[in-house]
N, C-alpha and C positions, 0 to 999 in steps of 0.2 A: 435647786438651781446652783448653780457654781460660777462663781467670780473671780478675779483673779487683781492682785496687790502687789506688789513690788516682788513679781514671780512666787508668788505664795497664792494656790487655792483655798477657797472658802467655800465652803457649803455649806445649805441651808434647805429645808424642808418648805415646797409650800404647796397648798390644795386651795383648787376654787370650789365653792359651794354655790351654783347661781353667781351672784356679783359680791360675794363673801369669800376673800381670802384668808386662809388660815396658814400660819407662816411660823417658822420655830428660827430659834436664834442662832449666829450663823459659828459654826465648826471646820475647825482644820482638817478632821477628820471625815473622811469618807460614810466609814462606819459607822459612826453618829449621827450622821445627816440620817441615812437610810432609819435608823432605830427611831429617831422623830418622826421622820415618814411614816413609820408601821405608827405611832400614835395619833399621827395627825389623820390615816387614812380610817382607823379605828373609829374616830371620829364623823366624820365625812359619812361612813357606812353606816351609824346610828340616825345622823340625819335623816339621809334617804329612805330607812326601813322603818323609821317612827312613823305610824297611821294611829298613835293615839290625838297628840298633839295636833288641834289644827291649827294654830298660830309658829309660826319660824320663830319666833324669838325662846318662845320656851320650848320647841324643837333642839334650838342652839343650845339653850343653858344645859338642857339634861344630860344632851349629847357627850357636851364636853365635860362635863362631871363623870358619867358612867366610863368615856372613852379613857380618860386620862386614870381614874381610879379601877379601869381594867388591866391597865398596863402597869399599875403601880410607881405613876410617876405624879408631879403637879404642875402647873401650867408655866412657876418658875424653872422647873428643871430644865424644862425644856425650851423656855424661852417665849411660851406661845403667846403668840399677837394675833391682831387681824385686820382688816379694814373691807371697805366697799368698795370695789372697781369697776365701772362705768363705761359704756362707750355708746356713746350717742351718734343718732342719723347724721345732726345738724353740725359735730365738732370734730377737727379732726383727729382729736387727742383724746385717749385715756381719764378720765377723770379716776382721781384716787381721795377718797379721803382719809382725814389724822388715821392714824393707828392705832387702835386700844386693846389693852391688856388686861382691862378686868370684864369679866361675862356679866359682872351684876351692875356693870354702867350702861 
């Protein structure tokens, strides 16, 4: 995604997984967003092709261990967060919850 600051773009990497977003920290740079991208999506793709794991949560840990130590970065390099976003029948709004940045909370 890209935002805009007192005429200053920023971008930032982010992938939904189901109602898990994975989201990298935000850059001036074009080319940086994208290179988070190819990690975040590295990610996202272990997910989906994991048929050992049947529980998501340790689907998620491994993923993002194997993904980020594919590309040879760490989850600070890059800035990666995530949270849970929502949207219900009954409300009209997005639910978002906190942010978290460690995979082992």
């Amino acid at each position: 995604g890209r935002s805009l600051s007192n005429d200053v773009a920023y971008y930032r990497a982010s992938v939904m997984v189901n109602s898990l977003v994975l989201s990298s920290k935000t850059t001036k740079e074009l080319s940086i967003a994208v290179d988070y991208l190819v990690v975040i999506m590295a990610i996202k793709v272990r997910i989906a092709s994991d048929s050992v794991c049947r529980c998501f949560e340790d689907k998620f840990r491994l993923a993002v261990s194997a993904g980020l130590e594919e590309q040879g970065v760490s989850a600070d390099d890059i800035g990666l967060h995530f949270y849970l976003q929502l949207r219900t029948a009954f409300l009209t709004r997005t639910v978002v919850f906190p942010v978290c940045h460690d995979v082992e909370k």
